[in-house]
Every structure is written in structure tokens, then in C-alpha cells.
C-alpha positions as CSV (number, residue, x, y, z in Angstrom):
1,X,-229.1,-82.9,-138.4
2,X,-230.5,-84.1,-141.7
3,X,-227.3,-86.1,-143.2
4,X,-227.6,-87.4,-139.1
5,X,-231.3,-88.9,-139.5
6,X,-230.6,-89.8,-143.0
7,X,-227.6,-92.1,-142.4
8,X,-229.2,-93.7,-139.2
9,X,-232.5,-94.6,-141.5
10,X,-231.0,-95.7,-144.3
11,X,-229.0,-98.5,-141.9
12,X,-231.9,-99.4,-140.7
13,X,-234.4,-100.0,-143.6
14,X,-234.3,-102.9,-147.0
15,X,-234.5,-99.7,-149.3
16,X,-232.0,-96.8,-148.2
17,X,-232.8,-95.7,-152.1
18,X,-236.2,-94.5,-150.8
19,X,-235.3,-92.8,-147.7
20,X,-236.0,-89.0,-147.9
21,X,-235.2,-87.1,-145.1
22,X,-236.4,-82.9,-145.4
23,X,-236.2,-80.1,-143.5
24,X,-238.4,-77.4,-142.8
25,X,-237.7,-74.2,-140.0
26,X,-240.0,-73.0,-138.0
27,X,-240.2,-70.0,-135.2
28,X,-240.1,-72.4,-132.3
29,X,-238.0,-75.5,-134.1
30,X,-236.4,-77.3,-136.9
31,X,-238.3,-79.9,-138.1
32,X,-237.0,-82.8,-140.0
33,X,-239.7,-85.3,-141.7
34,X,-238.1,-88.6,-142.6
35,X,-240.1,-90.6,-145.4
36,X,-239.3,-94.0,-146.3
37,X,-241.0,-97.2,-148.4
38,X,-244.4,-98.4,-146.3
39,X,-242.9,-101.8,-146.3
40,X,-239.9,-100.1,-144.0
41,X,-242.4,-98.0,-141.8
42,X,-241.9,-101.1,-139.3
43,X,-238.3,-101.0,-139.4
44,X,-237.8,-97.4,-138.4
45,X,-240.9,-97.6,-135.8
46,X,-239.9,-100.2,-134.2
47,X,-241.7,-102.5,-131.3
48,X,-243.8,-99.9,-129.3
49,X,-242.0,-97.0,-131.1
50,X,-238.6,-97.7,-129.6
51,X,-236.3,-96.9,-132.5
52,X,-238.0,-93.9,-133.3
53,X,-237.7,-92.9,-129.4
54,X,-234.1,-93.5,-130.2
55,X,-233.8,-92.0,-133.2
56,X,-235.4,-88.8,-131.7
57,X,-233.1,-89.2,-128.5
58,X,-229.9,-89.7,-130.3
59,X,-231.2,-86.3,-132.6
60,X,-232.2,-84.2,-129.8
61,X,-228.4,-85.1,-128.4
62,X,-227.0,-83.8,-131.5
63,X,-229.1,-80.5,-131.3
64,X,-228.4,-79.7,-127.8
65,X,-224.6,-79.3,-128.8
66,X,-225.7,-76.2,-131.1
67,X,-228.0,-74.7,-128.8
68,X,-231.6,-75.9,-131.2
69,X,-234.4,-77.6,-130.5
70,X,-235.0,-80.6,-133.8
71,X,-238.3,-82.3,-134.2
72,X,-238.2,-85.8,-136.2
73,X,-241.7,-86.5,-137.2
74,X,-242.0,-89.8,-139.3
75,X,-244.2,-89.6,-142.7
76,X,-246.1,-92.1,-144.9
């Protein structure tokens, strides 16, 4: 799931150098918090939050095929 959210962000910003993607496990969830330059925050938002709905969507997809439930929260 990490190389998955790391690949889509780094298409998507001007700096794929600063794209950091880690991943932490909790007891209900993985959780995978995706940092990247504050001039790309935009870029992987999008308009109303609609890449990162997609982003999320196209995760969650990937997740359901092993049976796991993935969070993608986005960081400053």
C-alpha cells in the first residue's frame, strides 16, 4: 500500500523528491501518512478534496483485496 500511494503522489506533485509516504499499524488499521512540499499540498488535495477522495478510494480498493482496512491521512 505504501509504494501504491507513493507512486500515485509523486505523479501528481512538481517535487516527487520530497514525497514521503510512512506507515504506521494500529489495532483497528494501517495507517499511511503521505507528506509532501507545502507548495504541492494543492496538488494532492485537489478542488474540494477530490484527489485525495480518489487517492483514498483507489487505496481502500487495493486493501480490500487483502482483507485490511488502510487510512491515508495527508500531513504538513
Amino acid at each position: 500500500m505504501k509504494e501504491l500511494v507513493e507512486v500515485i503522489a509523486k505523479s501528481l506533485v512538481d517535487y516527487p523528491e520530497e514525497v514521503v509516504v510512512t506507515e504506521s499499524e494500529n489495532e483497528k488499521a494501517i495507517v499511511l501518512e503521505l507528506r509532501v512540499s507545502q507548495s504541492d499540498m494543492g496538488k494532492v488535495i485537489g478542488k474540494q478534496g477530490r484527489i485525495a477522495k480518489a487517492l483514498r478510494t483507489v487505496v481502500k480498493a487495493a486493501a480490500s483485496k487483502e482483507d485490511k482496512k488502510v487510512i491515508v491521512e495527508i500531513m504538513q
